[in-house]
C-alpha positions as CSV (number, residue, x, y, z in Angstrom):
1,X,28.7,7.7,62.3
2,X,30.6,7.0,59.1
3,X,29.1,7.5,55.7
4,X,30.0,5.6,52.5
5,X,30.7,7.7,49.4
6,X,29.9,6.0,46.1
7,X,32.1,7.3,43.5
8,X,31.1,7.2,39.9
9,X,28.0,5.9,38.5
10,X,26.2,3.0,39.9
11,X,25.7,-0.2,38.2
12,X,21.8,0.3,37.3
13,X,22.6,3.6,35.5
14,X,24.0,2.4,32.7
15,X,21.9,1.1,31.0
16,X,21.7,-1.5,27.9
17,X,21.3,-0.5,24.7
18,X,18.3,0.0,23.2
19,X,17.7,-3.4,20.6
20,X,14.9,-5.3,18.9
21,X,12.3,-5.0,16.5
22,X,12.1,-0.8,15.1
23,X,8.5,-0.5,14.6
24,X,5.1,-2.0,16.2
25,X,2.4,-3.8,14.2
26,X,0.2,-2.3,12.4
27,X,-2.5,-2.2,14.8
28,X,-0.7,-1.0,17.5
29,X,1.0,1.3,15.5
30,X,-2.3,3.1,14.3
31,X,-3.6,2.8,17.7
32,X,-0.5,4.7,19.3
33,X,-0.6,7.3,16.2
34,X,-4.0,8.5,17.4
35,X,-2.9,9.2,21.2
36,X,0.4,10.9,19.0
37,X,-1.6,13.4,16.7
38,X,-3.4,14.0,20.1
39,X,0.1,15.4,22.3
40,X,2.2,16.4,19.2
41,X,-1.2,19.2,18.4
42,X,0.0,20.7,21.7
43,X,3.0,21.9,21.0
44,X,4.0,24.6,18.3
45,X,7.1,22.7,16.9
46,X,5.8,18.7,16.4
47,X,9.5,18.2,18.2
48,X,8.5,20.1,21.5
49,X,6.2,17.1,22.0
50,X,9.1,14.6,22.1
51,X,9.4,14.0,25.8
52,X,5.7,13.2,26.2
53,X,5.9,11.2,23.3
54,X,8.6,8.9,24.5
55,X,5.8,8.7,28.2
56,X,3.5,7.4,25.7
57,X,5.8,4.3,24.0
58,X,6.9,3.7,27.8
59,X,3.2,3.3,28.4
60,X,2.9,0.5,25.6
61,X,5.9,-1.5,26.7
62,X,6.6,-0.6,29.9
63,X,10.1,0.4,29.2
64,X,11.5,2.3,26.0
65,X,11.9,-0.3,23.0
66,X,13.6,0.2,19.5
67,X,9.9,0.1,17.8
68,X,8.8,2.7,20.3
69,X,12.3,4.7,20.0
70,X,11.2,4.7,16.1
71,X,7.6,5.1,16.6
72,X,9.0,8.5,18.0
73,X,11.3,9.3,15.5
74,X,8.8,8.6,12.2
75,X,6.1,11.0,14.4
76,X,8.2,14.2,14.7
77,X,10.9,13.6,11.3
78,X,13.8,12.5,13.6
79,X,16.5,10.1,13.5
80,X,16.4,7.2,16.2
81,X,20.2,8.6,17.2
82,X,18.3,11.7,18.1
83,X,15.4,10.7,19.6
84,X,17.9,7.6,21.8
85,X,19.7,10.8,22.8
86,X,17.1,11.9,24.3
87,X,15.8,9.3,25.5
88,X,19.0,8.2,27.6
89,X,19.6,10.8,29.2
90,X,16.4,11.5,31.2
91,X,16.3,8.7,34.1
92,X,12.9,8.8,34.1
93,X,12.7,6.6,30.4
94,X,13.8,2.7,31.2
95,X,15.7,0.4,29.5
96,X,14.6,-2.9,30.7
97,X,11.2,-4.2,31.3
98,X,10.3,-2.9,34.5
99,X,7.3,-4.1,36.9
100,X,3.7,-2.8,38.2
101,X,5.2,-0.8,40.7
102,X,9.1,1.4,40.4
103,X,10.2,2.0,44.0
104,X,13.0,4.1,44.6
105,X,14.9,4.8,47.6
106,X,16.4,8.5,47.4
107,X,20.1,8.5,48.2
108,X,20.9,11.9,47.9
109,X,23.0,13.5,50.3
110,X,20.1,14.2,53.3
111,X,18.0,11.1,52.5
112,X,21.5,9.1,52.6
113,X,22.8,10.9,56.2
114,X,18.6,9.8,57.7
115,X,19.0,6.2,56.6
116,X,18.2,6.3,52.5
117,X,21.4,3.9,51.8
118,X,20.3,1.6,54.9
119,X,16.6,1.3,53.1
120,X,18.4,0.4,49.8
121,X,20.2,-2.5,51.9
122,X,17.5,-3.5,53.3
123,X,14.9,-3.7,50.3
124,X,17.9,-5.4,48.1
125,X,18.2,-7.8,50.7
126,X,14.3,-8.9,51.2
127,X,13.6,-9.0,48.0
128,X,17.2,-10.3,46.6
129,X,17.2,-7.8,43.9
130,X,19.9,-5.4,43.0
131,X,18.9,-1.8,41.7
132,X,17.6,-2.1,38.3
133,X,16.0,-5.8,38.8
134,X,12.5,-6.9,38.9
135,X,11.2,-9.5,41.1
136,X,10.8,-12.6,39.6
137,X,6.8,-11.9,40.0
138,X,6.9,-8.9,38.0
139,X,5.0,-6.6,40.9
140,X,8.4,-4.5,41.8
141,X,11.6,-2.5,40.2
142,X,14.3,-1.7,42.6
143,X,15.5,1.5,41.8
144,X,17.7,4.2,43.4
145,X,17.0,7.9,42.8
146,X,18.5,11.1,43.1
147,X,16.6,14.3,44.9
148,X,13.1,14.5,44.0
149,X,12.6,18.0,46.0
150,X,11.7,16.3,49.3
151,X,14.4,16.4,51.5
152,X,12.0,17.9,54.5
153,X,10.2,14.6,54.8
154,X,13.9,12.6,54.7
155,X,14.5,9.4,54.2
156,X,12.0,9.3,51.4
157,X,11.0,6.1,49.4
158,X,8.8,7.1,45.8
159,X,6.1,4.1,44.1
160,X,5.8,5.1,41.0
161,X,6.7,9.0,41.7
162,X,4.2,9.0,44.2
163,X,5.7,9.9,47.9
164,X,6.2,7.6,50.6
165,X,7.7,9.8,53.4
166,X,10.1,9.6,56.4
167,X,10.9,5.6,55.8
168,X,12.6,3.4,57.8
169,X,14.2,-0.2,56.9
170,X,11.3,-1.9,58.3
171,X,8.2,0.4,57.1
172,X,9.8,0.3,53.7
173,X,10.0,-3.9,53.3
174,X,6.5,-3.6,55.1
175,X,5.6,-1.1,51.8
176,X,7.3,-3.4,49.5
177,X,5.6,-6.8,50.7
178,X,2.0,-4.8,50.3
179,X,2.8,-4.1,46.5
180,X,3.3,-8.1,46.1
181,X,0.4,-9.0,48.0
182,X,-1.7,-6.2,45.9
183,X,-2.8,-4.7,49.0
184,X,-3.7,-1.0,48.5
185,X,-1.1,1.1,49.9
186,X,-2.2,5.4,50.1
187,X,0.7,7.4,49.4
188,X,1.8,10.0,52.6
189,X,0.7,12.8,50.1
190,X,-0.7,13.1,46.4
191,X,-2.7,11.3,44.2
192,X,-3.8,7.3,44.9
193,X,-1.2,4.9,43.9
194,X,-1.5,3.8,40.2
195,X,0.7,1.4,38.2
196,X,3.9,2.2,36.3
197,X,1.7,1.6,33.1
198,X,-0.9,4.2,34.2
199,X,2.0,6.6,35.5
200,X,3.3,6.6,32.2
201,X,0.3,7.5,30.4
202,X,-0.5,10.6,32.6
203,X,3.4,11.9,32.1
204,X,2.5,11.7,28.5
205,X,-0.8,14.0,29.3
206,X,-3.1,11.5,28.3
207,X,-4.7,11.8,31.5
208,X,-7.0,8.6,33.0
209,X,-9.6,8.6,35.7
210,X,-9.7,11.1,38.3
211,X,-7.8,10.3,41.1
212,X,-8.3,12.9,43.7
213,X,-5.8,12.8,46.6
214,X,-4.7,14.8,49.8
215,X,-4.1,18.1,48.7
216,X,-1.4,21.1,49.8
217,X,2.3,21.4,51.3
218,X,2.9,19.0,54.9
219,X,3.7,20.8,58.1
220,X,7.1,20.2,57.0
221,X,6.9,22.2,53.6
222,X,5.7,25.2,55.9
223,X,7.7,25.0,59.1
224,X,9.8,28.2,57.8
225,X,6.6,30.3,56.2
226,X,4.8,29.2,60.0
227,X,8.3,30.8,62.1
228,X,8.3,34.2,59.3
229,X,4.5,34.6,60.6
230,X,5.2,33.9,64.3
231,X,8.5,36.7,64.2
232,X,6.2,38.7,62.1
233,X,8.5,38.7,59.4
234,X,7.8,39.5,55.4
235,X,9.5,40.0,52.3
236,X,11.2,43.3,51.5
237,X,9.1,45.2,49.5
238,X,8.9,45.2,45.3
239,X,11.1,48.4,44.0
240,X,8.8,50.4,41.9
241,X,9.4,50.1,38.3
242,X,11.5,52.8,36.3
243,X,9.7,55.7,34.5
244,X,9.1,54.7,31.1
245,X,10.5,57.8,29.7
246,X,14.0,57.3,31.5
247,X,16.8,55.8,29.8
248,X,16.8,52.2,29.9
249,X,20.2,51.4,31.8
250,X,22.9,50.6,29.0
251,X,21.4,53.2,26.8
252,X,24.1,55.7,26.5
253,X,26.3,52.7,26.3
254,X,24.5,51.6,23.4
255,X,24.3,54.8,21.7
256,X,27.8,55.7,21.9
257,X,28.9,52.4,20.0
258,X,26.2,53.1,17.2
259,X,27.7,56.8,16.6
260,X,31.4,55.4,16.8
261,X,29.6,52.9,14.0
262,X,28.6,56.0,12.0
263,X,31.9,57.3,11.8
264,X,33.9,57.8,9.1
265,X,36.8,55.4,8.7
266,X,40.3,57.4,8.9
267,X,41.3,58.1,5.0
268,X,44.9,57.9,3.7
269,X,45.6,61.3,4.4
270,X,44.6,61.2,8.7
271,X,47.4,61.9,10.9
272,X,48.0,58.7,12.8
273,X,48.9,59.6,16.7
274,X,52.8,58.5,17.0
275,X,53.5,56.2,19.6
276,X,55.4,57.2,22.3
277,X,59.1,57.8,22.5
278,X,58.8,58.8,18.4
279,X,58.2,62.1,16.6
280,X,55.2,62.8,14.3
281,X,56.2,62.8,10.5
282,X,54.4,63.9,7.7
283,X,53.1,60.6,6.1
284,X,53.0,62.1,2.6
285,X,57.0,63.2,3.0
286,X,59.2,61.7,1.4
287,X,62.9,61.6,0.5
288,X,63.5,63.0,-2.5
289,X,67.3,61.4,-2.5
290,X,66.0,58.1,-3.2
């Protein structure tokens, strides 16, 4: 079996620059303003809340725009360099309009080796879309990821960062023609599907309806904690903590470089050690012949 090594970035992570209009109407502005007083009264510093903020202008447009870029930037006293910094660098924040439903095909190193890069084929070529494209219906975004942590349930396909586990080629364009048709599709674990839209909103911790969904780690998460319990095996025991009235480790250390600190700084008149090879002289001699 041969595997193909992409070198360098792919073309759908580079993305365009962010352009257009810098700031929403005035409705929508003072609508968005009330869901940002909301998050930024979470955080201690107003720019701690940056991250959900940009989940929240993502939400609006469906992608990151220059009016949500400086929605952001006006809410926390940034520049929209700093907040586009940001903003770029987190793959989770698009740059171009993106449909009801983001799938992404993992093609990290185990996904790739159980089939991830033969799933990317095969979506690209049934719905004749390249990574980073929309169908021309607007239901799907083709997108490939890197690891999301799930590399025991391998190949693994994500709908809107909810997980669709050990995929093939065919169970995956079977996933992808169900989004089109709006057929409801139930996620191999986690919460109910929702849109990108509604996914967006929740990442900014605005919440939405309940959506209760299958709960705790697969058989897969727990196959090594199952073998531990059938060996009989357990973690080494927690080392008792240090007397409090020992020395900290690095004490001595610490003291020793506060008393050489202390120390008074060699006057005029110290005797300064001769290096080797030479014989000690009196520094205050001198030669009265010149």
């Amino acid at each position: 079996m041969s595997v193909d090594l992409v070198l360098g970035p792919r073309p759908d992570e580079a993305g365009p620059p962010i352009n257009g209009p810098r700031s929403y109407p005035a409705d929508v502005e003072a609508r968005l303003a009330v869901d940002a007083e909301q998050i930024i009264a979470r955080y201690p510093h107003p720019r701690s809340a940056l991250l959900p903020l940009l989940h929240l202008v993502q939400a609006e447009d469906g992608y990151l725009t220059a009016a949500g870029i400086g929605f952001c930037a006006t809410q926390l006293g940034l520049t929209d360099a700093e907040v586009t910094a940001v903003a770029t660098f987190y793959s989770m924040y698009r740059r171009t309009p993106t449909g009801t439903y983001l799938v992404g095909v993992c093609t990290n190193t185990l996904c790739a080796i159980m089939g991830g890069d033969a799933i990317l084929k095969s979506l690209e070529d049934h719905l004749g879309i390249q990574p980073g494209q929309t169908t021309a219906d607007g239901a799907v975004t083709l997108e490939h990821v890197e690891c999301n942590a799930a590399c025991d349930y391998a190949p693994v396909v994500m709908v809107n960062w909810e997980f669709f586990d050990n995929q093939t080629p065919a169970t995956a364009c079977a996933l992808v023609d169900s989004l089109q048709a709006g057929t409801e599709v139930v996620p191999t674990r986690g919460a109910p599907l929702c849109t990108f839209i509604e996914t967006a909103r929740t990442l900014a911790g605005l919440g939405g309806p309940a959506r209760p969904g299958p709960g705790g780690a697969g058989a897969a998460t727990l196959a090594g904690l199952r073998i531990a319990h059938e060996l009989e095996m357990s973690a080494p025991p927690v080392p008792a903590a240090p007397d409090s009235t020992d020395p900290a480790p690095g004490d001595a250390e610490a003291e020793a470089v506060e008393s050489a600190k202390n120390e008074p700084a060699p006057g005029p008149s110290a005797t300064v050690p001769a290096e080797p090879g030479t014989e000690e002289t009196d520094p205050s001699a001198t030669d009265s012949g010149n």
